[in-house]
C-alpha positions as CSV (number, residue, x, y, z in Angstrom):
1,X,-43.4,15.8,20.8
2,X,-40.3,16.4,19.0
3,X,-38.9,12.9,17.4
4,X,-35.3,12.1,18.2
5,X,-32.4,11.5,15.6
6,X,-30.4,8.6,16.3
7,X,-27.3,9.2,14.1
8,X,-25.4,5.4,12.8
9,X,-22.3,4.6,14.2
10,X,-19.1,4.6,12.0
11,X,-15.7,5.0,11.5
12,X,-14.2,7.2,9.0
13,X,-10.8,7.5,8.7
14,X,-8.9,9.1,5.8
15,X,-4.7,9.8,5.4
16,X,-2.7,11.5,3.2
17,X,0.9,9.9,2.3
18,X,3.4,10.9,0.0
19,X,2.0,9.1,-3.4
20,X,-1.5,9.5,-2.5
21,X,-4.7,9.4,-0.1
22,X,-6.1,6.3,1.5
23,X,-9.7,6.3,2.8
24,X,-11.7,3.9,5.3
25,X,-14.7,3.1,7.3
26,X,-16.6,0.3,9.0
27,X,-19.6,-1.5,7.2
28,X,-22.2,-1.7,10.5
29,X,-25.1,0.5,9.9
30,X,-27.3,0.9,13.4
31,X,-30.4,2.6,13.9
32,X,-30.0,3.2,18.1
33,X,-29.4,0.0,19.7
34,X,-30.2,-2.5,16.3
35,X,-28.0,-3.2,13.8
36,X,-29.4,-2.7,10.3
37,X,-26.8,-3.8,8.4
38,X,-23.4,-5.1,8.0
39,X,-22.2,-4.3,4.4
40,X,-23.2,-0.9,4.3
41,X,-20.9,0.9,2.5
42,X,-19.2,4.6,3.6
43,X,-16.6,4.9,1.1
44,X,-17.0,6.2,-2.1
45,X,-15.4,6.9,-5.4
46,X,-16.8,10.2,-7.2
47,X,-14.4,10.3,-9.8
48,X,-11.4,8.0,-10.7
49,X,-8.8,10.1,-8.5
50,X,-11.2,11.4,-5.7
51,X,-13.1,9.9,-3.0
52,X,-15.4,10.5,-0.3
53,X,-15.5,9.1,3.5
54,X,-18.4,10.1,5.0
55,X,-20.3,9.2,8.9
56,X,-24.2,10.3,9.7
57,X,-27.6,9.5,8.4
58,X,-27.1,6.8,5.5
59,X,-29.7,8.2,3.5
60,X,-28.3,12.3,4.0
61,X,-24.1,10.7,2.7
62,X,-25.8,8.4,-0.1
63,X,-28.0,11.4,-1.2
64,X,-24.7,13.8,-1.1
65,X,-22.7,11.3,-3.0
66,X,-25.2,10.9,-6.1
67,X,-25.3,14.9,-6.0
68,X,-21.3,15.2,-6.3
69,X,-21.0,12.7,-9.1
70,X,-23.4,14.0,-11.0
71,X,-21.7,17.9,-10.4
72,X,-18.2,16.2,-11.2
73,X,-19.4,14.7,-14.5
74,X,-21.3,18.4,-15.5
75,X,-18.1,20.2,-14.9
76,X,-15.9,18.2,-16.9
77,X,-18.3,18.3,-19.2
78,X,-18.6,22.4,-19.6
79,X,-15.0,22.2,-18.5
80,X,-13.3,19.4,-20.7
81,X,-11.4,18.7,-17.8
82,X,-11.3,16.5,-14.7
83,X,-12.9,18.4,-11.4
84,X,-9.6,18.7,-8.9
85,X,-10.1,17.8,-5.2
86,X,-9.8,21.1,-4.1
87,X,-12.7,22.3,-6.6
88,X,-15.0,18.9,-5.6
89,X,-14.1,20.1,-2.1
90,X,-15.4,23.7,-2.3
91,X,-18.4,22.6,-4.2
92,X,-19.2,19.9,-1.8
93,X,-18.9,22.3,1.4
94,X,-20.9,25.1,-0.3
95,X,-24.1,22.9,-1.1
96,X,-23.7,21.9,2.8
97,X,-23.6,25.5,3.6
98,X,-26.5,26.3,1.0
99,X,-29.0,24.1,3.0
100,X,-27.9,25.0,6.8
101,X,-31.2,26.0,7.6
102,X,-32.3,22.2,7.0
103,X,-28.7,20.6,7.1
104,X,-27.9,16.8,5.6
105,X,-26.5,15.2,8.9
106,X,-22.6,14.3,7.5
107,X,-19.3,15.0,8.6
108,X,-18.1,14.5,5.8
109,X,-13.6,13.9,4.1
110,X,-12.5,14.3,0.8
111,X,-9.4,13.2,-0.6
112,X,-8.0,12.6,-3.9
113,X,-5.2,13.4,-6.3
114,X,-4.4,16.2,-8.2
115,X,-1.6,17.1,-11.0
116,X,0.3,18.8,-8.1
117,X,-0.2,16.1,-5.7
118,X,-2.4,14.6,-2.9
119,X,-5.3,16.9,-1.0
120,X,-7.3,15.9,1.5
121,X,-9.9,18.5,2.9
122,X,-12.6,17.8,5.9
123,X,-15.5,19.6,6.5
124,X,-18.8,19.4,9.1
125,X,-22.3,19.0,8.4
126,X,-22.6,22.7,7.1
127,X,-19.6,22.7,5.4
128,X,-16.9,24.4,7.5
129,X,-14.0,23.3,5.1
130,X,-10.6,22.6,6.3
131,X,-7.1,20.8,4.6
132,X,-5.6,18.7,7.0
133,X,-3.2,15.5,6.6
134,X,-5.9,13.4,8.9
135,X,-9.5,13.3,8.8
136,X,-11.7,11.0,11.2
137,X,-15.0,11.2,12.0
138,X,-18.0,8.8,13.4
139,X,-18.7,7.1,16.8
140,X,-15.1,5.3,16.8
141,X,-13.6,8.7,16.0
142,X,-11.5,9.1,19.3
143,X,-10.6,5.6,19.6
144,X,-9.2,5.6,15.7
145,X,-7.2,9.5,16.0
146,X,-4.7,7.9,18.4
147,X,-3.6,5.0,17.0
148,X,-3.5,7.3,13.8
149,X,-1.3,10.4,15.1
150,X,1.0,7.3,17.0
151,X,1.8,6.1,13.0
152,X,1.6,8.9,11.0
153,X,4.4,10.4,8.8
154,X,3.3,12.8,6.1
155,X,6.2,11.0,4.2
156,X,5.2,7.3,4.2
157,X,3.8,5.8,1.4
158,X,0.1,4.6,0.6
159,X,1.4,0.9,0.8
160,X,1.9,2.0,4.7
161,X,-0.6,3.7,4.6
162,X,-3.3,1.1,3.7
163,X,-1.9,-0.8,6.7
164,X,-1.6,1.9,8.9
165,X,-5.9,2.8,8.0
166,X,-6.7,-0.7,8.5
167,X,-5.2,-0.8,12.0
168,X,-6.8,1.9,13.2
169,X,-10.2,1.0,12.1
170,X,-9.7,-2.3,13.9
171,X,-8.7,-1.0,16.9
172,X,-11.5,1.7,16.8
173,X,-14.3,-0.7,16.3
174,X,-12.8,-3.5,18.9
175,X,-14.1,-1.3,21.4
176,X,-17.4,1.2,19.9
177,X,-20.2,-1.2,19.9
178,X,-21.9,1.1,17.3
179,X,-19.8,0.9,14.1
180,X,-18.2,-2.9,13.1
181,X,-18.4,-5.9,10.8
182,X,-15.8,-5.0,8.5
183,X,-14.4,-2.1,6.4
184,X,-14.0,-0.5,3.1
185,X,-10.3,1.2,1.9
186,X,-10.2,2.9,-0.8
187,X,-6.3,4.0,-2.1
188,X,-5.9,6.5,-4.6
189,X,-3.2,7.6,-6.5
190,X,-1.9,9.1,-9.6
191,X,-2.7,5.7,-11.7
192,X,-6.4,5.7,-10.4
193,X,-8.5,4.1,-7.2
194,X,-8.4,1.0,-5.4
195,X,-11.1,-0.5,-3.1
196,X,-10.8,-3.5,-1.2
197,X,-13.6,-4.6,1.9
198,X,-11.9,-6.5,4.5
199,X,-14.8,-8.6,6.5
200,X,-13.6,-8.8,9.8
201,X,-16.2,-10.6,11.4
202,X,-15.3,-13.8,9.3
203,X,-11.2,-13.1,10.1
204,X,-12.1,-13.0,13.3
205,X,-13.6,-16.4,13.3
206,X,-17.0,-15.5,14.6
């Protein structure tokens, strides 16, 4: 009998604007119908001017995460320079594509900033890499995208931006009963990364 994958609920949202790239996602980590946690965290910084918003198996993102730091830290090493996005990018969707035949289960953004300005690049769970100026994945995925697309400008600023992620998260999460609690932004620009976790559940009064 083959055993079944039940894959966490999230929401991962990520945005690029003008003077940078802001990043989100919910903190409620299920396992089926139970909730296993409430501050689980699905943002991450790997360097000081890229970041990583990720939806899947907790252990498969958290596992790809300690890989990519580590990589980033080796190639600035050998390098003596920071690793851009668009490297991090490529190097993050060929390990996916370098273990399809037993695949971590991610869909998986990065976003960051570079000396010629803000990337953000999207890729599936055996790394199909794409640039894009939206990236949103999880359970809350189509309830986020429209309330996304409706306040999008490639021109706004992350200061918008961060307002703009937040609202879409809480209207995304209002109504998937798999992803909740409260989020984690993360902004990012030329000066470095900001994270800040909103806990909605006690704004909300409950």
């Amino acid at each position: 009998m083959s055993q079944q994958i039940w894959l966490p609920g999230a929401c991962s949202v990520a945005i690029l604007c003008k003077d940078g790239v802001v990043l989100g996602n919910d903190s409620r980590n299920t396992w089926g119908y139970t909730v296993t946690s409430k501050t689980m965290k699905k943002v991450f910084v790997l360097t000081p001017k890229i970041g990583l918003t990720s939806s899947g198996l907790v252990g498969d993102f958290q596992t790809l995460v300690r890989i990519m730091r580590a990589q980033s830290n080796l190639y600035e090493i050998e390098t003596g320079s920071p690793i851009t996005t668009r490297a991090m990018a490529k190097l993050v969707a060929n390990y996916l594509y370098s273990r399809k035949m037993a695949p971590l289960f991610v869909n998986t953004t990065i976003a960051g900033v570079d000396s010629d300005g803000p990337k953000l690049y999207t890729m599936d769970a055996i790394g199909s890499l794409m640039d894009d100026n939206i990236g949103v994945s999880g359970s809350a995925m189509e309830l986020a995208v429209g309330t996304l697309e409706a306040g999008y400008s490639k021109d706004m600023t992350v200061k918008v931006g961060k307002t703009l992620v937040e609202k879409a998260i809480r209207v995304a999460i209002g109504r998937d009963a798999l992803s909740g609690d409260g989020m984690d932004i993360l902004v990012i620009t030329a000066d470095g990364a900001e994270e800040t976790h909103i806990d909605i559940s006690k704004s909300a009064g409950k």
